[in-house]
C-alpha positions as CSV (number, residue, x, y, z in Angstrom):
1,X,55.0,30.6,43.1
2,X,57.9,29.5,44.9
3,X,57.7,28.7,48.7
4,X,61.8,29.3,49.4
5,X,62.5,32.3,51.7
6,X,64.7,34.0,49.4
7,X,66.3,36.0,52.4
8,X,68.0,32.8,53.7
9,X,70.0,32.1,50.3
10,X,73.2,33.5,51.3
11,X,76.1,32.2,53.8
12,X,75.3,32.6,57.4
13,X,78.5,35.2,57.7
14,X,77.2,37.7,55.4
15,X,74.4,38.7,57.6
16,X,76.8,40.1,59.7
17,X,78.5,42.5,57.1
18,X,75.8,45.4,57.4
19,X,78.1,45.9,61.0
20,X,81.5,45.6,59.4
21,X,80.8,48.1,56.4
22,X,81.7,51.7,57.3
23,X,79.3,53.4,59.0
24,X,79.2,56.6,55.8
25,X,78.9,53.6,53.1
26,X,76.4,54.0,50.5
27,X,77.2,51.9,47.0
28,X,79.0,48.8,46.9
29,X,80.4,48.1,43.6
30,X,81.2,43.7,42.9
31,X,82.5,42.1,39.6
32,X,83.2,38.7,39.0
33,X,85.7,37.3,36.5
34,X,87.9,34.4,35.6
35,X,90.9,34.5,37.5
36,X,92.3,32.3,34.8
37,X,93.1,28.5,34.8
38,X,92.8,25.6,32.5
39,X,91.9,27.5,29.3
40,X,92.1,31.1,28.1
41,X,88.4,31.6,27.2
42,X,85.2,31.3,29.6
43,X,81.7,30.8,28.1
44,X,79.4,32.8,30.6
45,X,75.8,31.2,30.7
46,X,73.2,31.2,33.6
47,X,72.4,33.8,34.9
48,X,69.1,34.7,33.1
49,X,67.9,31.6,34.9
50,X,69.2,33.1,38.2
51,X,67.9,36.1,38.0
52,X,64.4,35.2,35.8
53,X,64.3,31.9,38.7
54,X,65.1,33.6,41.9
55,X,65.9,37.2,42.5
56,X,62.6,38.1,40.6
57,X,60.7,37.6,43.8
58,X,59.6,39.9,46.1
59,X,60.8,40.2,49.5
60,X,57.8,39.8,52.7
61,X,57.6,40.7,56.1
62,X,56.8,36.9,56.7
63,X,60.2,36.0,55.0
64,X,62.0,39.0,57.2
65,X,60.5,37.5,60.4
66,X,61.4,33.9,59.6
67,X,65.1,35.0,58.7
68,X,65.4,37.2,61.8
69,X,64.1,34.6,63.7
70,X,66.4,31.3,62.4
71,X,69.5,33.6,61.7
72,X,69.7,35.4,65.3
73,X,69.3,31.7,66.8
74,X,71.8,30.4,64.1
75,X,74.6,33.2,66.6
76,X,74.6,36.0,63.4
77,X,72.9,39.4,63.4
78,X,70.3,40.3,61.5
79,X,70.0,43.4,59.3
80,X,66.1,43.6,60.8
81,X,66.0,47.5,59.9
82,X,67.1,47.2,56.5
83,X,65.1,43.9,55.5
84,X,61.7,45.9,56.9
85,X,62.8,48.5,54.9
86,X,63.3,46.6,51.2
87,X,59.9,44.6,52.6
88,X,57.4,47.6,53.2
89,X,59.3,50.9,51.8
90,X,60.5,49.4,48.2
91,X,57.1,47.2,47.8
92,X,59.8,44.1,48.5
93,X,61.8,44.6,44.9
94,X,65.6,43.7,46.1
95,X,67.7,47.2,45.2
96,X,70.1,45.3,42.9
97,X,71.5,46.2,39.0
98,X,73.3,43.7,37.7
99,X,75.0,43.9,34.6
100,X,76.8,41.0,32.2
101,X,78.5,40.4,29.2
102,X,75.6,38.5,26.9
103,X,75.0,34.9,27.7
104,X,76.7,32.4,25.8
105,X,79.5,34.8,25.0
106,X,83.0,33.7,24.6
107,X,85.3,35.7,26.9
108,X,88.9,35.7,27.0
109,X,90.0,35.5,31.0
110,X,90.7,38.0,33.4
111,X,88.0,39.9,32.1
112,X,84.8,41.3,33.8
113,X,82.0,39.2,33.4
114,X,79.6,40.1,36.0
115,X,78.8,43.1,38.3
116,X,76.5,44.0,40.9
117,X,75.8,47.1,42.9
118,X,72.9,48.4,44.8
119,X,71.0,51.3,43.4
120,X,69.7,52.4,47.0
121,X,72.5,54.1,49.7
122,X,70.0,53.0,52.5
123,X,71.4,49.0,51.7
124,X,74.5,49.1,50.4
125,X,74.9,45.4,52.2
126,X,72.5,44.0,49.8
127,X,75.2,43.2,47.2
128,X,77.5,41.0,49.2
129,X,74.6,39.2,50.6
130,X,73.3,37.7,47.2
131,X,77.2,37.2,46.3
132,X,76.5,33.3,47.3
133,X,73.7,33.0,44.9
134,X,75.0,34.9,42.0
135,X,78.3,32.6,42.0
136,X,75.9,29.5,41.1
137,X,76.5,30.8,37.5
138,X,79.9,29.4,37.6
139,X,78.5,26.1,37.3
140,X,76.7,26.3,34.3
141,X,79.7,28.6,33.1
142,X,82.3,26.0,33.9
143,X,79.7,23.5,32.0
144,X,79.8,25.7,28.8
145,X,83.4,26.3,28.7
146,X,84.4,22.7,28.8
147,X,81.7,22.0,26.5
148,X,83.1,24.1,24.5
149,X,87.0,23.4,24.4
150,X,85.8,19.3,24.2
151,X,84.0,20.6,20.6
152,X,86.8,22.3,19.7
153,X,89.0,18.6,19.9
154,X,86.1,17.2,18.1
155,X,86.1,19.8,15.0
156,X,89.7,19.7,14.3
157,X,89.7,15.6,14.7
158,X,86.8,15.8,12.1
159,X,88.2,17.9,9.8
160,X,90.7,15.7,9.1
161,X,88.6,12.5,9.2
162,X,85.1,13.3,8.1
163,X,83.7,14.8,5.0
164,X,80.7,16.0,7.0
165,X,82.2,17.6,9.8
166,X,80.2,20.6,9.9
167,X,77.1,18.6,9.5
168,X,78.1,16.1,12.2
169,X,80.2,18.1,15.2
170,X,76.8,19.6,16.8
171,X,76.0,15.9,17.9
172,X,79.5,14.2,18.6
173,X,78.6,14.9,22.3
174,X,75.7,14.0,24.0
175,X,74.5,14.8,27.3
176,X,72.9,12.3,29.5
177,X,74.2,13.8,32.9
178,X,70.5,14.2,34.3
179,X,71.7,10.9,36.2
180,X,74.5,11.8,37.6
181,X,74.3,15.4,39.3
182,X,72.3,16.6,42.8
183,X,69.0,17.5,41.5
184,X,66.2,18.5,38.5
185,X,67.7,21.6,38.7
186,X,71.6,20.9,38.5
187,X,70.4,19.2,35.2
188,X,68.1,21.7,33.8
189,X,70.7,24.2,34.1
190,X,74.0,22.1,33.3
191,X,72.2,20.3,30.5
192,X,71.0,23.8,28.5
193,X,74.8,24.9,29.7
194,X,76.1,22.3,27.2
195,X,73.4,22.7,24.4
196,X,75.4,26.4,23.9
197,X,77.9,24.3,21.7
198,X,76.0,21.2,21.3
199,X,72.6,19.8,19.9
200,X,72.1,16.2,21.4
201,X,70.7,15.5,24.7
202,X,68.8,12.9,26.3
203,X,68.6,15.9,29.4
204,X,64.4,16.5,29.1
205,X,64.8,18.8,32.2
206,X,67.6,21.1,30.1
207,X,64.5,21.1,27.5
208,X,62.3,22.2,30.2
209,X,64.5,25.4,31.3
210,X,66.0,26.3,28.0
211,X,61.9,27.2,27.3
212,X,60.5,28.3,30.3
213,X,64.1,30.6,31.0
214,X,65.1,31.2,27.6
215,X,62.6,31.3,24.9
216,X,64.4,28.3,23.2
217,X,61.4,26.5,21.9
218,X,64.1,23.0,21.3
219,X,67.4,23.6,22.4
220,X,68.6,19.7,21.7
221,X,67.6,16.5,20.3
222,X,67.5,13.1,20.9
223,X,66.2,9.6,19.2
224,X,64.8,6.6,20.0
225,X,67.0,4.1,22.0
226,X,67.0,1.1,23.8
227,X,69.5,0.3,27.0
């Protein structure tokens, strides 16, 4: 059960967009893509976790009290109507549909990858607001993708150098950022976001979520080490 008010996962600005919308607006349609960049292909990956983690939760009054309450103090109005509304009238389910290209999927860029609209007119605000928690998928994206141009390095250097390449390129890069990022989360996430092209790990916590989010019973290996 988590304890976080969902409500208060966005950017403080966006609580002010149910003003700024026209006043006739009923569906708001948003994508997200790769702009382009450093490589021509993005490997999407996270949002199953996102959505199975987070946006599974059910929206209370107590959370739409709380939010009114910090966000109104915080100088930003509050969409109190609306919230009351997706609390009490929708049994607290969040109006969203949210569509993607299959996880771990190879995409060339400048290509849809994500959309979101809201499938009731009465809140069409609803899809900006969780914008700011649906662009965490980029990390674990940009994760994947890098991962996954770094393996591509590895498998033509091995073809020419190694007899086993096929046998040996799923462990030629092993994870151990658990260590080095912000949180058991960052390395849950990030760590399965490199087991989509790799099999060694010393991440436990990418383990953890690869079962709990993914129905990967053992998503990497490792072996015994010392220092």
């Amino acid at each position: 059960m988590l304890n976080e008010n969902l409500i208060l996962d966005t950017d403080s600005y966006k609580s002010s967009h149910f003003l700024q919308y026209p006043p006739q607006t009923e569906y708001l349609h948003a994508y997200l893509e790769s702009r382009g960049g450093r490589y021509a292909y993005t490997r999407f990956f996270g949002l199953q976790y996102l959505l199975e983690r987070y946006l599974t939760q059910r929206i209370t009054m107590d959370m739409v009290l709380e939010a009114n309450e910090l966000i109104t103090a915080h100088g930003e109005p509050f969409p109190l109507e609306g919230w009351t509304y997706i609390a009490t009238e929708l049994g607290g389910r969040l109006p969203l549909e949210i569509r993607a290209v299959p996880e771990g999927s190879l995409i060339p860029t400048r290509n849809i990858l994500m959309s979101a609209v809201n499938t009731d007119a009465a809140v069409p605000w609803i899809v900006s607001w969780f914008e700011t928690m649906l662009m965490r998928v980029w990390f674990p994206t940009t994760v994947a993708s890098i991962s996954h141009t770094i393996k591509g390095h590895l498998r033509a250097a091995l073809e020419k150098s190694s007899d086993r390449a096929a046998e040996e390129l799923p462990f030629k890069l092993h994870d151990f950022g658990s260590r080095g990022v912000s949180s058991r989360e960052s390395a849950g996430i990030g760590g399965l976001a490199h087991l989509t092209n790799f099999l060694g790990t010393d991440t436990l916590e990418a383990i953890v979520v690869g079962r709990k989010y993914y129905g990967a019973e053992m998503a990497g290996f490792s072996i015994p080490a010392a220092e």
